[in-house]
N, C-alpha and C positions, 0 to 999 in steps of 0.2 A: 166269646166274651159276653159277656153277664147284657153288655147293653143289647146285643143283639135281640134277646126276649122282652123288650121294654118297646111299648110304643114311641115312634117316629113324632115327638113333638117339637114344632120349632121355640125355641128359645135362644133369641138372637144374643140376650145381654148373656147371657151364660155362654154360649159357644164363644163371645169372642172373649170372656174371661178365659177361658180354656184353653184360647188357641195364643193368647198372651204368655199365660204363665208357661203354657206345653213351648212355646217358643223360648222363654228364657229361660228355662231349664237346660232344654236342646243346645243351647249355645253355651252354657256353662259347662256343662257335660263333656262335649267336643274337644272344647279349651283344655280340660283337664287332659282327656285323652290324649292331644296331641304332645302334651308337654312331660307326658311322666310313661314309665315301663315299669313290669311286673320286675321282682326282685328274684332274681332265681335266682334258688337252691335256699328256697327259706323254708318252704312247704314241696310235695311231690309236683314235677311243673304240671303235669297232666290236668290238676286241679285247677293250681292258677290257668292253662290255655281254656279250658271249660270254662269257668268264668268271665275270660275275656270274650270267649265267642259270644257267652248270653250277652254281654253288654253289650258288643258291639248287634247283635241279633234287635234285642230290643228299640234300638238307636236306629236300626236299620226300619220295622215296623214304626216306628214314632213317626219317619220319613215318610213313609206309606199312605201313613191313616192321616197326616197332615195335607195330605193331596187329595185326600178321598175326602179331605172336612171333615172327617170324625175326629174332633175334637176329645173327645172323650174317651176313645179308645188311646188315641195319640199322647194325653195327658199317663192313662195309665203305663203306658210304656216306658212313655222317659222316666219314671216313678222307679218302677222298676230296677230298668238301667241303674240311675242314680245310686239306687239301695243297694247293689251290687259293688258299685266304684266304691262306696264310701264306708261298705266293709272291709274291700282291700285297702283302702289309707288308713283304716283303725286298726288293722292288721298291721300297718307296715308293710305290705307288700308292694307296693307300688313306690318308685323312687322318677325324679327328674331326668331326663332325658342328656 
């Protein structure tokens, strides 16, 4: 990750901006997850499961770096995640449970 070559400075008001928003992200993200599945046979599924594994991948890492207080790695992950889910809902690919 890009942060890693940056020096190690503390900035308390920024971390815990980060670790706010990286938190309500996190929990929207989830909510979706739980509530909605991939629509097969819209697209090849192999596609959609590769997608779902990076979300879930990412969500997984956001977990991680949230424990480790890298805020900022943690922030870029659910980012991620998100951009993934919210191509499959513009897609249509994703339906309610």
């Amino acid at each position: 990750m890009i942060r890693d070559f940056m020096p190690k400075i503390k900035r308390p008001d920024t971390d815990s901006k980060l670790k706010s928003e990286t938190e309500k992200w996190l929990r929207k993200l989830e909510g979706k997850m739980e509530g909605n599945r991939l629509v097969k046979g819209s697209i090849e599924s192999r596609v959609l499961d590769n997608a779902m594994e990076n979300v879930s991948a990412y969500v997984k890492d956001c977990h991680h770096f949230l424990e480790k207080k890298d805020y900022f790695n943690a922030f870029e992950a659910i980012i991620y995640a998100y951009g993934i889910w919210e191509t499959l809902e513009r897609m249509n690919l994703l339906t309610k449970k």
